[in-house]
Each structure stands twice: as structure tokens, then as C-alpha cells.
matplotlib code that plots the C-alpha trace (Angstrom):
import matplotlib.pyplot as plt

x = [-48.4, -50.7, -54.2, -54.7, -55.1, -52.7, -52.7, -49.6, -50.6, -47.7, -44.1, -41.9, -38.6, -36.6, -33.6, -32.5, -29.8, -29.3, -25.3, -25.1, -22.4, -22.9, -20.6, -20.4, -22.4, -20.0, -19.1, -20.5, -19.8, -22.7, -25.3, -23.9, -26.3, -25.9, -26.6, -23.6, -23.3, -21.3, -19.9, -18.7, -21.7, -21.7, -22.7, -24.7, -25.3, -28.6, -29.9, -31.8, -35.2, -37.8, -40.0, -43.3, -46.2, -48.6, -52.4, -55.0, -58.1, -60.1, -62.2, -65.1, -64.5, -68.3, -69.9, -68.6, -65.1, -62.4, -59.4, -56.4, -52.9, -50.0, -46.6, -43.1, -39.6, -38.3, -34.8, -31.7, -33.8, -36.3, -40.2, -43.1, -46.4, -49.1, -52.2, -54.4, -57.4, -58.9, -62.5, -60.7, -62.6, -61.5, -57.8, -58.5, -61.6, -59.2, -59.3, -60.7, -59.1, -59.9, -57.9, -57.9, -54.3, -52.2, -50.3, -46.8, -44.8, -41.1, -39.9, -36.3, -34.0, -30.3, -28.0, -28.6, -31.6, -35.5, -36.3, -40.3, -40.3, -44.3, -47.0, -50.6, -53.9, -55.8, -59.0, -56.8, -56.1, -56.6, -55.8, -52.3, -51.4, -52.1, -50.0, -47.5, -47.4, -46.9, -43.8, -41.9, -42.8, -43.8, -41.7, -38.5, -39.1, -36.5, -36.8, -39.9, -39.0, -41.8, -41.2, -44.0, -47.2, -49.6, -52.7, -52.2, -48.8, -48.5, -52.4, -50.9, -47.7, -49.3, -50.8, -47.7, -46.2, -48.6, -47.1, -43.6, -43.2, -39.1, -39.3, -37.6, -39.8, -37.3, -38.2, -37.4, -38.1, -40.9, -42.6, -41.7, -43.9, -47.0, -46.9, -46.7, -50.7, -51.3, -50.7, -51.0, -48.8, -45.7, -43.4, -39.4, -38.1, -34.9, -34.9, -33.2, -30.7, -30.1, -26.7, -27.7, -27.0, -28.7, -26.7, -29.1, -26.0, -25.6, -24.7, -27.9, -26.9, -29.9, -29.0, -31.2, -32.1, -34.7, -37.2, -39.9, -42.4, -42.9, -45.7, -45.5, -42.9, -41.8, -40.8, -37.7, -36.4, -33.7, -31.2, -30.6, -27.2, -27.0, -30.5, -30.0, -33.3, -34.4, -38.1, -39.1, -42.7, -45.1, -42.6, -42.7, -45.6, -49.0, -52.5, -53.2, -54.2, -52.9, -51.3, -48.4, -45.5, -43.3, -43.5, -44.0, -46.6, -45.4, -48.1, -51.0, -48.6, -48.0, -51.3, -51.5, -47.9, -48.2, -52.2, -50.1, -47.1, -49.4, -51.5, -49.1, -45.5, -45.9, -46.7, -43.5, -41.4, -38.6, -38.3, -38.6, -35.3, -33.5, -34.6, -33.1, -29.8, -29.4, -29.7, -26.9, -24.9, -25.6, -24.3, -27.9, -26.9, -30.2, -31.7, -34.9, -37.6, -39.8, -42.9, -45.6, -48.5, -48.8, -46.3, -42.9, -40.5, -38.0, -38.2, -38.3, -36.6, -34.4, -37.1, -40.1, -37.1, -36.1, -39.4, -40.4, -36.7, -38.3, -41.6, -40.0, -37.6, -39.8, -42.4, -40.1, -38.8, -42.2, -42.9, -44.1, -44.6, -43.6, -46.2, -45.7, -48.2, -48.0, -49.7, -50.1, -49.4, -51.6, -53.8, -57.4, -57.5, -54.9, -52.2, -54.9, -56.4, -53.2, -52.4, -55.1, -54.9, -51.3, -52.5, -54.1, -51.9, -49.6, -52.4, -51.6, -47.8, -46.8, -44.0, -45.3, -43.0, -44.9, -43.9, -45.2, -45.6, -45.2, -41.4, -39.7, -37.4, -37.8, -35.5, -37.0, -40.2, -39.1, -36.8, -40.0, -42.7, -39.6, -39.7, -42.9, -45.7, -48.8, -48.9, -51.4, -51.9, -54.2, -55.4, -53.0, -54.3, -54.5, -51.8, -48.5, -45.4, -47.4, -49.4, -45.6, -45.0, -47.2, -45.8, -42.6, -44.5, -46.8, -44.0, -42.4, -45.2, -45.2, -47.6, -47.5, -48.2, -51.7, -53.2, -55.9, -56.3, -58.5, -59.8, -57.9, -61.3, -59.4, -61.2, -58.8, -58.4, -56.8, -60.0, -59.8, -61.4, -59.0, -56.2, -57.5, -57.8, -54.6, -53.1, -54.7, -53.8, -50.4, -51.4, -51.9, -54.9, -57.1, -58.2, -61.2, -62.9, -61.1, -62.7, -64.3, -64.3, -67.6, -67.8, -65.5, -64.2, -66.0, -65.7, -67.3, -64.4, -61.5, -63.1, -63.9, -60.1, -58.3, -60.6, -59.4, -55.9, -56.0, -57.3, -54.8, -52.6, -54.3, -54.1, -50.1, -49.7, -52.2, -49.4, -46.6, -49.9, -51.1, -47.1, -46.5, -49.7, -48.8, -44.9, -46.0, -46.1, -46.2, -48.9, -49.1, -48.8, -51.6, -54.0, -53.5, -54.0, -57.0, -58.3, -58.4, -62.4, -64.7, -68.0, -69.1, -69.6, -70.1, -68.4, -70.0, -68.7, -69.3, -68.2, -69.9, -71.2, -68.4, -70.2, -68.2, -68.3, -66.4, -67.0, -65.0, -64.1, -61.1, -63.2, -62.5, -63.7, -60.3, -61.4, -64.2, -63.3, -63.3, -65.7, -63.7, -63.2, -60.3, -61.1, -58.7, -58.8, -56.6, -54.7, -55.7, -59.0, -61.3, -63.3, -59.4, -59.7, -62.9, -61.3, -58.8, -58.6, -61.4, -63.7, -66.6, -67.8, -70.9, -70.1, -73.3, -73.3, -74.8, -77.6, -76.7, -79.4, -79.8, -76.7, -75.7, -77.1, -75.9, -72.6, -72.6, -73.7, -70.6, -68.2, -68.8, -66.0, -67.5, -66.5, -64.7, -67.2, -70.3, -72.7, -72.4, -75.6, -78.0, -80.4, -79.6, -82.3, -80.3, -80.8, -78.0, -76.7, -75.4, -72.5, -74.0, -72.8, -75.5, -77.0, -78.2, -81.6, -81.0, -78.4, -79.0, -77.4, -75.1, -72.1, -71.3, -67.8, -65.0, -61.3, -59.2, -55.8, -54.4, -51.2, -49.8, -49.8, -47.9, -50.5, -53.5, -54.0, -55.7, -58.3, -59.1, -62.5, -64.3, -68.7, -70.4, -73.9, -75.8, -78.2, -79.7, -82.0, -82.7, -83.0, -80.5, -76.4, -73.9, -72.8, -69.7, -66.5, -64.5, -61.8, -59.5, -56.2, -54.9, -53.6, -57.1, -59.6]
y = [80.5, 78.4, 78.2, 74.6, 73.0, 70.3, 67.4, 66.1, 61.7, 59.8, 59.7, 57.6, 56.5, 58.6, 58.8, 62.5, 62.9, 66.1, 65.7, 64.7, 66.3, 68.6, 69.3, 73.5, 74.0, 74.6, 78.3, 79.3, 81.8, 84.6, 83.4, 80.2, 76.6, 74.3, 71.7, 69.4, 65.6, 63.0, 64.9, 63.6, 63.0, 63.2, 60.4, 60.3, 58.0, 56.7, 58.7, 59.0, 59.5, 61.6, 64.6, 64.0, 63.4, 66.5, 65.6, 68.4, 68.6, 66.3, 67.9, 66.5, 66.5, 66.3, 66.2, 62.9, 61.8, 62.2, 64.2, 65.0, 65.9, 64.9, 66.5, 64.6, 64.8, 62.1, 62.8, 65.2, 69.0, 67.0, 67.4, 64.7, 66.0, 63.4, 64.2, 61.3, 60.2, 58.2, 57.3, 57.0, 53.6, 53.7, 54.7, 56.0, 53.4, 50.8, 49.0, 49.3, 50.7, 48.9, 51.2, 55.0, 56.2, 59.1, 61.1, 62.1, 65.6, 66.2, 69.5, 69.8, 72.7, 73.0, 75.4, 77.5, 76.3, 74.7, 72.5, 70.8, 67.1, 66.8, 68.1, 66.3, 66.2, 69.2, 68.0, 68.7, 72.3, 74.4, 71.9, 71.0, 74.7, 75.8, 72.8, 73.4, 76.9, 75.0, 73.7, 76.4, 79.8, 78.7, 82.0, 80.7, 77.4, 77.6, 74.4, 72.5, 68.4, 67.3, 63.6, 63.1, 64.5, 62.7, 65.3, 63.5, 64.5, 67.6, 69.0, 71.6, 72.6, 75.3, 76.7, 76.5, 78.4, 81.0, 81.4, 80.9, 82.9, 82.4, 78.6, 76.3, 73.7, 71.0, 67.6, 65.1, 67.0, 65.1, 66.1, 69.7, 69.6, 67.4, 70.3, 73.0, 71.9, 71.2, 74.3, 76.4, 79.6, 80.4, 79.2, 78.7, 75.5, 73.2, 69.9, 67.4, 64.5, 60.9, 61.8, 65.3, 67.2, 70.0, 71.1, 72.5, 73.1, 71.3, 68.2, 68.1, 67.3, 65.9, 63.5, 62.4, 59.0, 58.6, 56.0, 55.9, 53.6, 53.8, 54.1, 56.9, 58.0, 61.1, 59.5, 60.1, 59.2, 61.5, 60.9, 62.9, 61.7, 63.8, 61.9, 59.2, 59.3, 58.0, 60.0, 57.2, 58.8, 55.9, 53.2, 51.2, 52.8, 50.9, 52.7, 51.8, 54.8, 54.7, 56.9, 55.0, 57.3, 54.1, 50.4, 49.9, 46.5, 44.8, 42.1, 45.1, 46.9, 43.4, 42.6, 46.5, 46.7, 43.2, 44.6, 47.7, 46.5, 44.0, 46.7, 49.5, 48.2, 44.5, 46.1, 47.5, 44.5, 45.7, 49.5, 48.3, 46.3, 49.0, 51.6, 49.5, 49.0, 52.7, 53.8, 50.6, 52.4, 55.8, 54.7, 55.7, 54.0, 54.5, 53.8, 55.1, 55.1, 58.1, 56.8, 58.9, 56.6, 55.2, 54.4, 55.3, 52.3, 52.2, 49.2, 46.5, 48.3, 45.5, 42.8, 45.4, 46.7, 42.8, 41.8, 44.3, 42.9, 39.4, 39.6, 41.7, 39.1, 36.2, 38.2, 37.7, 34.4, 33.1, 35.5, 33.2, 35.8, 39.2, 42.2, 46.1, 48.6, 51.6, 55.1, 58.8, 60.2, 63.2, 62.2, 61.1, 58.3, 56.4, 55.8, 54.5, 52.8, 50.9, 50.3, 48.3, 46.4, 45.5, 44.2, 41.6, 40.3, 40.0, 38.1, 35.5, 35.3, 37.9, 40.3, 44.0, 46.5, 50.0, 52.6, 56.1, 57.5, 60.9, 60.6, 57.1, 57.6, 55.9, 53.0, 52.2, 52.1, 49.5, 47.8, 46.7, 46.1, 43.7, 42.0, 41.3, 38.5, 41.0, 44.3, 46.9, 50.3, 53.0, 55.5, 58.8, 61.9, 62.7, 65.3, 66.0, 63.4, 60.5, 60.8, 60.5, 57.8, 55.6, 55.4, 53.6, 51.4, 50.6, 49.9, 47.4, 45.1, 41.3, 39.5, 36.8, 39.3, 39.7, 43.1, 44.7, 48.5, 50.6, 54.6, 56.5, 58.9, 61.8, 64.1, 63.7, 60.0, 58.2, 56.6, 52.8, 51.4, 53.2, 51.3, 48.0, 48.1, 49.0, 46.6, 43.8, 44.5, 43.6, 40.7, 41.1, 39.5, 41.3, 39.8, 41.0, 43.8, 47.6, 48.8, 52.1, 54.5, 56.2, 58.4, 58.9, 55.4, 53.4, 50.3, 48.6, 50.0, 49.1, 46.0, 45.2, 46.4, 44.3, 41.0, 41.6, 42.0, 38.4, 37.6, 38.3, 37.0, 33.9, 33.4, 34.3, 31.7, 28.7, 26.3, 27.2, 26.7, 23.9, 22.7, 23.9, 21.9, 18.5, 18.7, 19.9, 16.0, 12.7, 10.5, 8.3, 11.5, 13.2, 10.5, 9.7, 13.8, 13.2, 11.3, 14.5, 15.4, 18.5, 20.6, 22.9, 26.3, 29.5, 32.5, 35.6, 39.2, 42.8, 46.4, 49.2, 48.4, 45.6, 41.8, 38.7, 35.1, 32.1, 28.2, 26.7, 23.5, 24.0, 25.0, 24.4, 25.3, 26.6, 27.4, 27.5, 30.7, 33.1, 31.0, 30.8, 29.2, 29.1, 29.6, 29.0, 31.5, 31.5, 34.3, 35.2, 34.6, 37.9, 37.8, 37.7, 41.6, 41.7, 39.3, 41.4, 41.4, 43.3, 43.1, 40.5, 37.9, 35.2, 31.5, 29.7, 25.7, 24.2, 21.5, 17.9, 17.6, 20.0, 21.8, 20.5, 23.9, 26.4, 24.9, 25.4, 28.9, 29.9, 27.8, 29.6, 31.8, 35.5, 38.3, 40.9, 42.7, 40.4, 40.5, 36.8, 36.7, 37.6, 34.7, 34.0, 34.5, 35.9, 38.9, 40.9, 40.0, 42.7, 43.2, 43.5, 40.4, 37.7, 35.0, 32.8, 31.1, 27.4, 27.4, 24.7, 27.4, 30.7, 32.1, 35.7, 36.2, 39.0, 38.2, 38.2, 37.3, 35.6, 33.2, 33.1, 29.8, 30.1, 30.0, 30.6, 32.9, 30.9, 33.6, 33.1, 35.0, 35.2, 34.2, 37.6, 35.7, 32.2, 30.8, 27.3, 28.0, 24.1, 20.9, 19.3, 18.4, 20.1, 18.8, 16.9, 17.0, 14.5, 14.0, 11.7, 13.6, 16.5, 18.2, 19.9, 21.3]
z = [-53.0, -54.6, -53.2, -53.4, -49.8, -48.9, -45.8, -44.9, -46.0, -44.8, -44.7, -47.7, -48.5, -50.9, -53.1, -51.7, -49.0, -47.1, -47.5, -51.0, -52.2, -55.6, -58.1, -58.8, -62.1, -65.6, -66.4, -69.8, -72.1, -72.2, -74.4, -74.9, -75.4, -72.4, -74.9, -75.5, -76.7, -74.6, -71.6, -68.7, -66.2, -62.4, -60.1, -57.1, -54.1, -52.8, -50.0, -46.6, -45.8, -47.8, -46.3, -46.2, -49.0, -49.1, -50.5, -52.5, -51.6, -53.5, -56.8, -58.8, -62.4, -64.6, -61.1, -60.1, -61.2, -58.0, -59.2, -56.4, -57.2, -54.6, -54.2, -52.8, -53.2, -55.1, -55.7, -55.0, -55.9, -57.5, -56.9, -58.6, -59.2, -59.3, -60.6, -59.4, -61.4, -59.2, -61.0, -64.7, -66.0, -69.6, -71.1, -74.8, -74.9, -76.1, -72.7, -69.4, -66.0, -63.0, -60.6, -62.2, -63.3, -62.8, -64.5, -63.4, -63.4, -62.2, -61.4, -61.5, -59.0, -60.8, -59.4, -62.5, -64.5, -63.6, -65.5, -66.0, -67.0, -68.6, -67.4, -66.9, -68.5, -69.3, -67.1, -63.8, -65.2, -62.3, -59.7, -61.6, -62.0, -58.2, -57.6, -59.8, -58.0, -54.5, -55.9, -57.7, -59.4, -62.8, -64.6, -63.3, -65.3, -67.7, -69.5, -70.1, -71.5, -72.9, -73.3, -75.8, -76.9, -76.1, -74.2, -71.0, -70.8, -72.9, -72.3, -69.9, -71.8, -73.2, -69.9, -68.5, -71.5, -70.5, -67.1, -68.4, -71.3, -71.4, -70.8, -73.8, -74.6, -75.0, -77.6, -80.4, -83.5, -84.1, -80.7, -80.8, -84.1, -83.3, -79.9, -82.2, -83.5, -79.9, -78.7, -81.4, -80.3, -81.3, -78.2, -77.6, -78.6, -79.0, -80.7, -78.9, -79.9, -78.2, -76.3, -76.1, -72.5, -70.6, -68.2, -65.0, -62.7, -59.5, -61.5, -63.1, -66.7, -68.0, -71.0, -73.4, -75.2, -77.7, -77.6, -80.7, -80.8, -76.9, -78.0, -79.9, -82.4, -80.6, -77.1, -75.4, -72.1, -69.8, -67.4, -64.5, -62.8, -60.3, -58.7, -60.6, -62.3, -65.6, -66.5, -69.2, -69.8, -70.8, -70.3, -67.3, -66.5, -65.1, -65.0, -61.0, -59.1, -55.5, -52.9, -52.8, -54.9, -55.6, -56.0, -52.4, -53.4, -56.1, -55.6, -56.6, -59.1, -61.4, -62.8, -64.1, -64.9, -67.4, -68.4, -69.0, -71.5, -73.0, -74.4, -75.3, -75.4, -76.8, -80.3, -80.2, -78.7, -80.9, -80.3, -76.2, -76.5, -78.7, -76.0, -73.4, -75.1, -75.8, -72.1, -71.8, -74.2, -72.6, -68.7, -67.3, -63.6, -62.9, -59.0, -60.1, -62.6, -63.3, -65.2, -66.6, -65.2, -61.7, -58.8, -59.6, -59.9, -56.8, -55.0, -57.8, -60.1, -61.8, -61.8, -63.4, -66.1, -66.4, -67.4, -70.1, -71.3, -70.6, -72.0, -74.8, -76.3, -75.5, -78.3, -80.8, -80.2, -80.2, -83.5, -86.5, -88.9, -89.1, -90.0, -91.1, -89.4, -91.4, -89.7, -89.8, -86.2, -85.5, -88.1, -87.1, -85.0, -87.3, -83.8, -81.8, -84.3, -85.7, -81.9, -81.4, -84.8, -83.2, -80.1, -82.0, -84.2, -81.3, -79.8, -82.9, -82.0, -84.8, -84.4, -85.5, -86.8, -86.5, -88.9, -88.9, -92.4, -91.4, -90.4, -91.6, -94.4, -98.0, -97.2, -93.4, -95.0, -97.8, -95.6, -93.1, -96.5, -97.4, -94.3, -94.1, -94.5, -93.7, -94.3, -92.5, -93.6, -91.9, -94.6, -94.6, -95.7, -99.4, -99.0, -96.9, -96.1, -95.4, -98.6, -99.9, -98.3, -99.6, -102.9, -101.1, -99.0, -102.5, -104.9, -102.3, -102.0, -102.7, -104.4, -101.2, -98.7, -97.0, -96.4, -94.0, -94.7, -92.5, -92.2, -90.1, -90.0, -90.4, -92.5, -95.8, -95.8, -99.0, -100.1, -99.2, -101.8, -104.2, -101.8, -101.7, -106.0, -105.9, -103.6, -104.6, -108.2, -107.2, -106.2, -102.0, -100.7, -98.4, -94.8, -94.3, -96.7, -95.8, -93.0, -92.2, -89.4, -90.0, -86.3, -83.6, -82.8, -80.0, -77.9, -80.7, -83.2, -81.3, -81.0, -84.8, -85.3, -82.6, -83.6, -88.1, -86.5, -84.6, -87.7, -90.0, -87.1, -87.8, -91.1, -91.5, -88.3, -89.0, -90.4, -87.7, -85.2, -86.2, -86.5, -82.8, -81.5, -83.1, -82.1, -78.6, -77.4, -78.3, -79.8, -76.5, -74.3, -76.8, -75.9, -72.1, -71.6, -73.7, -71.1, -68.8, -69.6, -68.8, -68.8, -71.9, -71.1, -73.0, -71.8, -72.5, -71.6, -72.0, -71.8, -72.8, -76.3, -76.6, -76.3, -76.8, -76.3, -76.5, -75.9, -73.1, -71.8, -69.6, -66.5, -63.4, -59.7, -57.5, -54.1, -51.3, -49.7, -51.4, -54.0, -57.0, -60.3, -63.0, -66.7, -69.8, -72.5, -75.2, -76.2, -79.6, -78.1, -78.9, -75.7, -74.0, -73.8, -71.8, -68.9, -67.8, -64.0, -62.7, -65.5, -65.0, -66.9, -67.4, -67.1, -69.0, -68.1, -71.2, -70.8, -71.2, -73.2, -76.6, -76.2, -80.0, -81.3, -79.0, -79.2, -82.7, -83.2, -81.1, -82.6, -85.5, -87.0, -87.1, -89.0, -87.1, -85.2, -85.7, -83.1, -81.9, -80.1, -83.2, -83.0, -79.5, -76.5, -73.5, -70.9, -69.3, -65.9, -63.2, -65.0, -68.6, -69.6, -71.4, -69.9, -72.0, -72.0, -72.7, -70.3, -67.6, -65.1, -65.1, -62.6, -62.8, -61.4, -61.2, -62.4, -59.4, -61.1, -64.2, -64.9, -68.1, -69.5, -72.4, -75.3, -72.6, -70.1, -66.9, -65.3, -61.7, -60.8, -57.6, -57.9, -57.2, -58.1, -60.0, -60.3, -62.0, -64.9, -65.7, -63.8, -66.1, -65.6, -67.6, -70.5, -71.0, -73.3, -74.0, -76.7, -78.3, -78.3, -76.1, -79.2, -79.9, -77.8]

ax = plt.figure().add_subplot(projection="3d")
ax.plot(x, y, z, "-o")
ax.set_aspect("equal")
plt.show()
């Protein structure tokens, strides 16, 4: 028995049903693979209440981070592991958490086989392996599915390995070899197909259904029919730590859930609506969805999968240019990297098609250089299949297309310069000049990245933009909301090294109790990733008087990862934010909630502190058409 210490937490609804009837599990011959493609499948019905939710202890990881793991039955012989991160204030340093995250395991009791759905991240190593023991003797674990390899998934596989020397490790090829470097010992494996089956016994037949580019080339989902449960991984997954094992408050799970698919999953727009046809096509019947991150989906399950269909297609109906991301996965930083460069050109409205240069054939890669007005291309190592690769992806260019290369600060990176000569020889002209990854990536990188991918987002959009905002009334309509005047403001923002600021006019106050305020901020707006809900921010009321200057100065266009506040007197608020000195007056705040407003994003924030600087009113804007700010 493991000697972690549980407490029984609550009691929950489940999927499981102590008179479910099970199908016997299929005879085999000695020896024989329990893999097969398109059997029959068994069906289940949903089922009666669940046993009870048992709690760890709670650990300290580096002294003061809250780690826990929690243990519940969520289906027919099927156990979830959560390993709850409560204190987790940054995912990958692309963007912030405001609620911790989790990582999710499923262990899996067929009549005949065990079977390990991922594991968890490799700082909850002894807590997740005493659990793991709570749950089921890790040497009978015959299977482990590792759904993709990312380390806060996969980080354990190999310790579990250790304690189940006979397991399979079961993957897409691709997976089972970026966990071959993860690991690094030799282990048992078995490359899986979409349509593939596994049969457990008891009418666990687990079928699988791959999924690339969600978010990672390797993913794959499975379907258990015998619970009725679809493990899906990062999809429809949310990074919002709570003791709650499903969707039980889908008011606190949305603002994570849409934070959550606007970071990772609206990149890949594309690849989200193929992997929802393909479980169509596979007759996953579904009751359940078994995420990798956060509450488990349950109670909303049609509306949550409904809007990543939703949000999905309306991406690339409102597309107005189309961009190739080309990357080396398990190469450097070149994923993350080319993940965040995504998330802002689909800031600008552009549909990105991600391509990993260490597994796309010849004609996928040419197919999606053809198709596209921008290309982006992370660095790939001087040597191996990606090195390959670029000569496809190179002799398919267009002298029309636009091009932003970056380092993928892998340690053999295709020099850029080299790249850029190249390129532009052809006749592709650069965004912004290549740039380089000279240390471990930061807040500040991921920053300079996102803002050159908004602006080559930009630049392939302008005339559809500028199209978009003259058709989007009439003349008579364009001047009567005209009329509608308001304050100037400067919005300034921080985290960690990351500072941004915008000007603002579309400010208004939106309740007494709590004191609040609403802010528009524009999508392709840089500072938009700092105003996420929970982050704070800085609202600077400009002096009636002299505001001509400081107006300017952020008007300006910067360069991807300028510091806008050179030149600028300010000191940091409570929150880190600037406040500026030839402000008449600032409001810190704390984003409550935000409605999307089609090409803005209208941030409500609660006033945690102000104060007036200046004796002086607040400037005044006024226009002559609505079309323009």
C-alpha cells in the first residue's frame, strides 16, 4: 500500500454503475496482439453514484509551491489521478495561470489487461508514484498510453517503467520516438494507428484516433466504450486548479477553458476540426471527456466540445490570409517558440497551418508553402529530417510571400542569416530582421515573438482590415457613432520582465459595487496578453492639458520587443505595472471577466487602488467618424 495519506473530500457524481453489465473479454490465441483495426465496440449506459474523492496530504515543492494529488473513480473500472498544482503561476512562460493546473492520470482495470492513460509531471514524483500505488500495483500495468510527450504528461513514464518492467508503452510513432530521448532506456513499445484497438477485456477495447497538432504533432485521443470515455490529453483541457473532478461550475471553468484554447488550440483551428470529425467517423458516443489539465468535462460536455467546434470554424471564416509555421519538434525551443509566433498572427485574423519539419512529408510541406501568403520558419538543426526538409519548403517559395525566421536556440541551429540571404534572394520579404534566441527563452522572448507574429499578421491583413472597417457601416451611421466621445488613457501592464502599453479611448466605468470599470482592447493588441483575467493592469488618465506628447510616444509603432517606456518617467505600482508621471491620475485594477466583441475583447476589472497625481481633468477624444479610433 502506498504510504501517501489520504482524507476522504466529498462525494461526486459518476459515470460507473454497480450493475453495468460487461461483455466476457475475446479469447486469443497464445501470444497473439490484441491490437486490431475496426472491430465491433461495446456500448455502455450512464451510471449511478460515484464513491468518494480521497485527498494526499499536501507537499511543498522549492519550499513553497502546494502540490496534492486526488484519487476518484470516474468510470466503469476506471480510476483518475490528479496531481494538483495548486501555486503553478506560469505554463511554459508563454502565459500566466491565475488558478494553478493539474495534470490528469487514468488507470484502467480490464478483465485481462491494465492499462495507464499518462502520467504527470516529474515535480510530483514521489507523491504521484505512492499514489499511483494506492490505486493499483504498478507491475501489473500492462499497457502504458502515452497520449503525447510533452514532460507534464510523459515526465513519469519512465519511473513508472521502472516499476513496470513488462508494461508496453503504447503511442503514435512519432511519440514513441520523442519518449525514446525522454527516457533514454530501452523500453517495450507498440506504435499505434487511428482505428487501432486494444482490447483490455471486460469490454474495454480502447480505440484510438490521432490528433496532431493538438498541440503537438504526436497527440492522440482514445475511446474507451465500455465507460464511455474519450482521454483527449491537452484538448478540452483548461489550466484551473480546483477540487472539483468535473465541470461541476461552468461559470469558473469558461474564462480558463476560452484563456485555454485561445493560447494552444486556436493556432491549430484546422487540425481541432479534423480531430473532431475523426472521432465522428470513429462512433466515439462519448458521455465523458478525460482531459489532461483541470476538471474533467461531464456536465457540459456538448456545449464545451461545441465551442472549440464554434470558436474553431469561426477562426477560419474570419481568416484573411493564410500563414505556414514550419518547426522542429524536440528541437530547442523551436514548438514553443513557433507556438507563440502563432498566437499572434491569429491575433491578426490569419489562419496558421503548423508543420513539423521533422515528420511532414515532401508534398504536405509544399502543399502548405503553396498556400500561403507568409511563411514562418524556426531554424532546424543543420543535420537530420528537418535539415531535409528545408530544401522542400525552400524550393516552393513565392516571390509574393512575406517571411519572419527565428532561432530555435537549439544548439545546431541552421544559421539565420544564411536563411534570410537565401530567402530573400528569391524574392520573400522579411517582417522584421530574423530573430535570435540568445538564452533560454523568457517572458521577454515569448513576448518579442508573439508581438513580430501580430506583425506579420498585420501586414498580410492591412487591406482586408482596413476593407472590413469601411464596409462595417454606413457613412451616416459612421458619423452619428462618431458622436459617441471619450477620455484618453494609457494602459500600461506587466509580468515578470514583460511591460506593455497601449493608448485607449473606449473606457468606461461599469459598476459601484464592486468598483469596476470596462476597457476595450483590441485583439491584435500586444498588451492583449497581459489582461487576461486575473492579471492586473494600470489605467493612466492623461492631463487635459499637455497630453499631445505622451500621446504620441505611445502611438508610435514599436519594433517587436521595444521597450515602450524608454524616455518615459514612471514608477511601478503594486502590481508592477507603470504609472506614469504626467498622468493627471492612475487606477490599478484586476480583470474580473472579459466578453468577446468580435474584433475587441471588452475587459471588466475590479479598482484594487488610485490615486490623483494632478489637479487637471482628463483629456477628451472626439472624432469624426466611428470607423477609426
Amino acid at each position: 500500500m502506498a504510504s501517501t495519506s489520504f482524507s476522504v473530500a466529498r462525494h461526486v457524481s459518476n459515470l460507473t454503475s454497480p450493475s453495468l453489465r460487461r461483455s466476457a473479454g475475446r479469447q486469443r490465441a497464445p501470444g497473439a496482439s490484441p491490437l486490431r483495426r475496426g472491430a465491433a465496440v461495446t456500448r455502455a449506459a450512464v451510471a449511478e453514484p460515484a464513491p468518494a474523492v480521497r485527498n494526499s496530504e499536501v507537499t511543498l515543492w522549492e519550499g513553497t509551491k502546494r502540490l496534492q494529488t486526488q484519487v476518484c473513480e470516474v468510470g466503469v473500472d476506471t480510476t483518475c489521478i490528479r496531481s494538483l498544482d495548486w501555486d503553478r503561476d506560469r505554463f511554459d512562460i508563454e502565459f500566466g495561470l491565475e488558478k494553478g493546473t493539474t495534470y490528469n492520470s487514468f488507470v484502467i482495470k480490464g478483465a485481462d489487461k491494465i492499462a495507464l492513460v499518462d502520467a504527470s509531471h516529474e515535480k510530483f514524483r514521489q507523491l504521484y508514484i505512492d499514489t499511483l500505488k494506492g490505486v493499483v500495483d504498478p507491475a501489473t500495468i500492462d499497457y502504458i498510453v502515452c497520449s503525447h510527450t510533452e514532460p507534464d504528461h510523459s515526465g513519469l513514464v519512465g519511473d513508472v517503467l521502472a516499476l513496470a518492467p513488462n508494461a508496453v508503452v503504447l503511442g503514435s510513432k512519432v511519440c514513441l520516438t520523442f519518449l525514446a530521448n525522454l527516457v533514454q532506456k530501452p523500453f517495450k513499445s507498440q506504435a499505434v494507428k487511428g482505428g487501432d484497438i486494444i482490447d483490455l477485456g471486460g469490454g474495454h477495447e480502447l480505440k484510438f484516433i490521432m490528433a496532431p497538432n493538438l498541440h503537438w504533432p504526436d497527440t492522440m485521443f482514445s475511446f474507451d466504450p465500455a465507460s464511455r470515455l474519450m482521454y483527449t490529453c491537452d484538448a478540452f483541457g483548461l489550466h484551473y486548479c480546483t477540487e472539483d473532478i468535473f465541470d461541476t461550475n461552468l461559470e469558473a471553468v469558461m474564462p480558463h477553458y476560452r484563456f485555454y484554447y485561445e493560447c494552444l488550440m486556436k493556432p491549430n483551428a484546422r487540425s481541432v476540426l479534423t480531430a473532431l470529425r475523426k472521432v465522428k467517423s470513429e462512433e466515439a458516443d462519448y458521455v465523458a471527456i478525460c482531459n489532461g489539465h483541470g476538471p474533467l468535462l461531464k456536465f457540459n460536455v456538448d456545449e464545451l466540445v461545441g465551442d472549440y467546434q464554434r470558436w474553431s470554424e469561426d477562426a477560419l471564416v474570419k481568416a484573411k490570409a493564410v500563414t505556414a509555421v514550419f518547426y522542429t519538434s524536440d528541437y530547442g525551443y523551436s514548438d514553443r517558440l513557433s507556438q507563440s509566433i502563432a498566437r499572434g498572427l491569429t491575433k491578426a485574423d490569419v489562419e496558421v497551418v503548423m508543420m513539423d519539419m521533422n515528420t511532414a512529408d515532401t508534398q504536405e510541406l509544399i502543399e502548405a508553402v503553396g498556400g500561403a501568403a507568409g511563411i514562418v520558419l524556426l531554424a532546424p538543426p543543420t543535420d537530420g529530417p528537418a535539415n531535409a526538409a528545408l530544401a522542400a519548403i525552400v524550393g516552393s517559395v513565392n516571390a509574393k510571400q512575406r517571411l519572419l525566421i527565428c532561432e530555435s536556440y537549439g544548439g545546431r541551429d541552421e544559421p539565420v542569416d544564411v536563411l534570410a540571404v537565401k530567402l530573400t534572394a528569391l524574392g520573400l520579404t522579411e517582417v522584421v530582421p530574423a530573430l535570435r534566441v540568445r538564452d533560454d527563452p523568457t517572458e521577454v522572448t515569448y513576448q518579442i515573438v508573439e508581438e513580430s507574429g501580430v506583425d506579420l499578421g498585420q501586414i498580410l491583413t492591412k487591406k482586408e482590415t482596413l476593407k472590413a472597417m469601411k464596409n462595417a457601416m454606413s457613412g451616416d451611421v459612421a458619423k452619428a457613432l462618431g458622436r459617441v466621445s471619450g477620455g484618453l488613457y494609457v494602459v500600461t501592464a506587466s509580468q515578470g520582465t514583460a511591460r506593455s502599453a497601449m493608448v485607449a479611448s473606449w473606457v468606461a466605468q461599469a459598476s459601484f459595487e464592486p468598483l469596476g470599470f470596462s476597457v476595450a482592447v483590441a485583439k491584435d493588441r500586444a498588451i492583449e496578453s497581459l489582461t487576461q483575467v486575473g492579471d492586473s493592469f494600470v489605467l493612466n488618465c492623461l492631463p487635459e492639458s499637455g497630453f499631445e506628447p505622451i500621446m504620441k510616444h505611445f502611438l508610435t509603432r514599436f519594433p517587436p520587443g521595444a521597450d515602450r517606456f524608454e524616455g518615459v518617467k514612471w514608477a511601478p505600482a503594486a502590481c508592477g505595472a507603470p504609472i506614469l508621471k504626467d498622468a493627471t491620475a492612475f487606477i490599478e485594477c484586476k480583470v474580473v471577466s472579459r466578453m468577446d466583441a468580435g474584433d475587441h475583447w471588452v475587459v471588466y476589472s475590479e479598482v484594487t487602488d488610485g490615486k490623483v497625481l494632478k489637479d487637471e481633468k482628463t483629456a477628451t477624444h472626439h472624432r469624426k467618424v466611428a470607423s477609426y479610433y
